[in-house]
C-alpha positions in Angstrom: -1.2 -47.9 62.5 0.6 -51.1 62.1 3.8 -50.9 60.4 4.0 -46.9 61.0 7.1 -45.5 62.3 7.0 -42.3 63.9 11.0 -40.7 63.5 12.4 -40.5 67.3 15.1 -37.3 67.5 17.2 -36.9 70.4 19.6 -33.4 71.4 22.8 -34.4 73.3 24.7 -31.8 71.4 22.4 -29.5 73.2 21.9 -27.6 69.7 19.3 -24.2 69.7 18.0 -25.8 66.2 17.7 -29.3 64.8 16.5 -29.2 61.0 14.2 -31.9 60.6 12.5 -34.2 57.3 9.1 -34.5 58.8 6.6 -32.2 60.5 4.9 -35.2 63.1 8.1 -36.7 65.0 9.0 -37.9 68.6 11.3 -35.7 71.0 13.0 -37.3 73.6 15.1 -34.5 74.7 18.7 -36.6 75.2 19.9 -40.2 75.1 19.0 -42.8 77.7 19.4 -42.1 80.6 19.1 -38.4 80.1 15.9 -38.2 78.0 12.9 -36.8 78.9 9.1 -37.7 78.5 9.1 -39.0 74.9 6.6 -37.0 73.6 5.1 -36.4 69.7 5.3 -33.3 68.3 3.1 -32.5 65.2 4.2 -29.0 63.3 0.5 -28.9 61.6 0.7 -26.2 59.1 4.2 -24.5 60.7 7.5 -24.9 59.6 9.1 -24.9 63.3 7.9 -26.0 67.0 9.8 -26.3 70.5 10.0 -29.1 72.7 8.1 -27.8 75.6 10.4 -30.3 77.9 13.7 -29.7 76.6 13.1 -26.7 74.4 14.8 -27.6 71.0 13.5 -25.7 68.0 12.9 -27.9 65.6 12.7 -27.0 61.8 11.1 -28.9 58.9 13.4 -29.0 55.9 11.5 -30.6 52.8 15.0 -31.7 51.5 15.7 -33.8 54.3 14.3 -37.2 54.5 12.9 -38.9 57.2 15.7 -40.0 59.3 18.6 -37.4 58.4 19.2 -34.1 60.6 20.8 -31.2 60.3 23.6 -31.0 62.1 23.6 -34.8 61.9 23.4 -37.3 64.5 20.4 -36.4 65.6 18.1 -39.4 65.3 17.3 -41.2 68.6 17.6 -45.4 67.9 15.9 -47.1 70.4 19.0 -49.9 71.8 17.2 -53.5 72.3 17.3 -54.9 75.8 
């Protein structure tokens, strides 16, 4: 999967529902260092899944694109060393 990029979203607002652009996505609960486990959550055929770490509810919203949120600021970026 070279050159794939799986969109990273992270919950310091501590929102109940994060609207999402894509259905298979990374969670990683919170910002470094109060992330959890990053782990990938794939929606399949459903339009929502929780976190089971950090239990965000995450919804797919097809007007969305890959790396915007609603409410915004959402997206994790990974900070280089």
């Amino acid at each position: 999967m070279a050159g794939h990029s799986i969109p990273h979203f992270q919950n310091d607002g501590g929102h109940r529902l994060i609207q999402i652009g894509v259905k298979e996505f990374m969670c990683t609960g919170a910002s470094v260092p109060f992330d959890h486990p990053h782990i990938f959550i794939d929606m399949g055929d459903d339009n929502e899944k929780v976190c089971s770490y950090c239990s965000t509810l995450y919804r797919y919203n097809p007007s969305l694109k890959a790396e915007q949120t609603d409410p915004p600021g959402c997206v994790f970026h990974v900070k280089a060393a």
